[in-house]
C-alpha positions as CSV (number, residue, x, y, z in Angstrom):
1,X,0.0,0.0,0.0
2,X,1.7,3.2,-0.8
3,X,1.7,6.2,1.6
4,X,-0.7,7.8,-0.8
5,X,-3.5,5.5,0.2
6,X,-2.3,5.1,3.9
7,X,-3.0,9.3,4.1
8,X,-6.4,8.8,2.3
9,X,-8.0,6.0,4.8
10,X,-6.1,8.3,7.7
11,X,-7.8,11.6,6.4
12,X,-11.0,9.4,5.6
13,X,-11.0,8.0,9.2
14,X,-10.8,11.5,11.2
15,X,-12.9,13.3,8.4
16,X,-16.0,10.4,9.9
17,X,-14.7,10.9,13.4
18,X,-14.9,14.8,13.1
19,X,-18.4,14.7,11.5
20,X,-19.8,12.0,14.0
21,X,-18.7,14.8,16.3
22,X,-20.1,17.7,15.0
23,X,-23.6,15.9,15.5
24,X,-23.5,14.5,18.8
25,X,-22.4,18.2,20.5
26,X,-25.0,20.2,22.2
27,X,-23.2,23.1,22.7
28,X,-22.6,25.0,19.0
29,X,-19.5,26.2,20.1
30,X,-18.0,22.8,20.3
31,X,-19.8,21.6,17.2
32,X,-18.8,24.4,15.0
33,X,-14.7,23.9,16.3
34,X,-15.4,19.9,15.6
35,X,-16.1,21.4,12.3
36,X,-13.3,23.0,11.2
37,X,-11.5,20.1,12.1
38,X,-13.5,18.3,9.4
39,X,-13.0,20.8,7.1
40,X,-8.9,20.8,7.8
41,X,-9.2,17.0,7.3
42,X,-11.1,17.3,3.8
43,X,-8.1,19.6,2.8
44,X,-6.2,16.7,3.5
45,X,-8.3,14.8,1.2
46,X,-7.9,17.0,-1.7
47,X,-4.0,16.8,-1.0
48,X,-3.8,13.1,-1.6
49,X,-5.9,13.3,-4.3
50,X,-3.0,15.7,-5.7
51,X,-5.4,18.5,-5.5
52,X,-3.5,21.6,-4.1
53,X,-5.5,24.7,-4.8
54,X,-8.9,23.0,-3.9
55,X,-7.2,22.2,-0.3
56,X,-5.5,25.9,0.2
57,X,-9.4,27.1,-1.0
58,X,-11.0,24.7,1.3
59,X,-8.7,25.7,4.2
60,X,-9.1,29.5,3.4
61,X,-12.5,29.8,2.7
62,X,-14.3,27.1,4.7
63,X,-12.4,26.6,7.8
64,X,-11.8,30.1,7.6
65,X,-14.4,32.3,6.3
66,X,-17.3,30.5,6.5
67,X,-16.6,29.2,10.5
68,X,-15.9,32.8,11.0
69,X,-19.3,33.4,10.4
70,X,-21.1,30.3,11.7
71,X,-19.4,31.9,15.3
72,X,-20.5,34.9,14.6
73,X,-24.1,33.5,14.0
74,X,-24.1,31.5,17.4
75,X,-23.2,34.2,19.4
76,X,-25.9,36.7,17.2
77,X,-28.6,34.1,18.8
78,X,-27.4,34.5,22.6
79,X,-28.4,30.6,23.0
80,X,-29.0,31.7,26.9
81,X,-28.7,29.4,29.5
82,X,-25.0,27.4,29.4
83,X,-26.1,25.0,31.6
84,X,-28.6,23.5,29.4
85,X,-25.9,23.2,26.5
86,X,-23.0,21.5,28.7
87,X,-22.1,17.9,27.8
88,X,-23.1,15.0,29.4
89,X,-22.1,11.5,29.4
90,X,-24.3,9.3,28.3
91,X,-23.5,5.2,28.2
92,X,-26.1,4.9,25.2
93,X,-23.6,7.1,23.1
94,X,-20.6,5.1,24.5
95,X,-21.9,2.1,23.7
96,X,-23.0,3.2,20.1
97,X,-19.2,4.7,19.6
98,X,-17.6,1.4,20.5
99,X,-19.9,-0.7,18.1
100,X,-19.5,2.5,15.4
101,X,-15.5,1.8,16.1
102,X,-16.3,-2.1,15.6
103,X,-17.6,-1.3,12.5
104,X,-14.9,0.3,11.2
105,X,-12.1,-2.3,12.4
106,X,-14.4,-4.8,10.6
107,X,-14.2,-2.3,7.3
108,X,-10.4,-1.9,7.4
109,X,-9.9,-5.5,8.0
110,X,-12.1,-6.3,4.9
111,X,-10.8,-3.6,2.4
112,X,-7.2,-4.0,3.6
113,X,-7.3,-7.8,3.2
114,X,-8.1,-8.1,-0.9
115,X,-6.4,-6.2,-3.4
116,X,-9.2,-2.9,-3.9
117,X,-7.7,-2.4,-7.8
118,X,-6.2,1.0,-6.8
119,X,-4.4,2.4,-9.1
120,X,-2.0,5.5,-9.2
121,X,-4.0,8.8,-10.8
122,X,-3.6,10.0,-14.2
123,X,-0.3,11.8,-15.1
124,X,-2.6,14.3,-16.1
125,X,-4.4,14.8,-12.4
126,X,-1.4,17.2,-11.7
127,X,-2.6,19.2,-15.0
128,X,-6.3,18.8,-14.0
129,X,-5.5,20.0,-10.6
130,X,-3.6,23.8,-11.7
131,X,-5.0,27.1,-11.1
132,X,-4.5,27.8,-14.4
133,X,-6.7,25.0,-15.9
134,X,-9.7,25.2,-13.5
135,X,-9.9,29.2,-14.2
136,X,-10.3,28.2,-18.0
137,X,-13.3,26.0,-16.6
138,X,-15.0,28.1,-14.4
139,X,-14.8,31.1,-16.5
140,X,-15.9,29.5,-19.9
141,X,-17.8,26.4,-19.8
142,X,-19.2,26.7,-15.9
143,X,-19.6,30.8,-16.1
144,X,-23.3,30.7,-15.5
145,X,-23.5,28.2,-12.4
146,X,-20.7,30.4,-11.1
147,X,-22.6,33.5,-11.9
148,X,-26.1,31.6,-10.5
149,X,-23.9,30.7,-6.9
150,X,-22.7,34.0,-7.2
151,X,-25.9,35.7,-7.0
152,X,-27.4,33.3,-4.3
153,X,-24.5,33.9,-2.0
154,X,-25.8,37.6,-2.4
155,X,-29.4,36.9,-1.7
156,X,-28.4,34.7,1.7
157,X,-26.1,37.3,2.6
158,X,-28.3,40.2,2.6
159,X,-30.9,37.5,3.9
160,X,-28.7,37.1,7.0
161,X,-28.9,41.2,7.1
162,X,-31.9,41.5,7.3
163,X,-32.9,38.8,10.1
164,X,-30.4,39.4,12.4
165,X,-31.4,43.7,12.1
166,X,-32.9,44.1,15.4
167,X,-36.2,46.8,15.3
168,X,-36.2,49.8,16.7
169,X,-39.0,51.2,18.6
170,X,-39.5,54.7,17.5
């Protein structure tokens, strides 16, 4: 197995771990950190899949840009009472993340015991993968879902404006 696919199943395995975390927080705070740390570890996804400049954008622009808003968002809704949002053990979760871990010692034991039929990627993935190639792309044959996205990044954003505007009384 080479260290390509040993970094792909690693990457894989925290970017499951991360999410599974993200879900089973109560308090948003420590969901929204769990999900930067799935975001980091889908930037390490893109980098085995020789994928440079969709890892730097995923690390700049959803671990970055986007969490800093998703913060910002939480603390816009004053959630109110902390105590209501702390952890708390649970043995029905603990039990259900040992049998989840089960599961996935029973995976790697199955897809790392037969040959899977991986195969290196194209030596044109590196190609594929350049700034320079996906800006032809979006720019010319993808210009008007970019354009549509675009546009409904505006509406959300003035959306966002125009809930979180508290009234004034005159």
């Amino acid at each position: 197995m080479s260290l390509d696919v040993f970094f792909f199943f690693i990457f894989g395995a925290a970017a499951v771990g991360s999410a599974l975390a993200v879900i089973t927080r109560r308090n948003p705070v420590a969901s929204a950190l769990w999900m930067i740390g799935y975001f980091l570890t889908l930037a390490g996804l893109y980098l085995t899949l020789r994928a440079p400049l969709v890892a730097a954008m995923q690390v700049l622009i959803y671990a970055g840009a986007v969490m800093v808003l998703v913060v910002f968002v939480i603390m816009l809704l004053n959630l109110g009472n902390p105590e209501q949002l702390r952890e708390r053990f649970n043995p029905q979760v603990g039990a259900a993340s040992a049998f989840g871990a089960l599961l996935i010692l029973q995976l790697l034991v199955l897809f790392l015991s037969r040959p899977t039929g991986y195969k290196s990627p194209s030596p044109q993935a590196a190609e594929i993968g350049a700034p320079e190639s996906l800006g032809k792309l979006l720019f010319t044959d993808y210009l008007f879902p970019f354009e549509a996205v675009s546009l409904l990044l505006l509406a959300a954003i003035v959306g966002a404006v125009i809930l979180a505007k508290r009234k004034l009384e005159p």
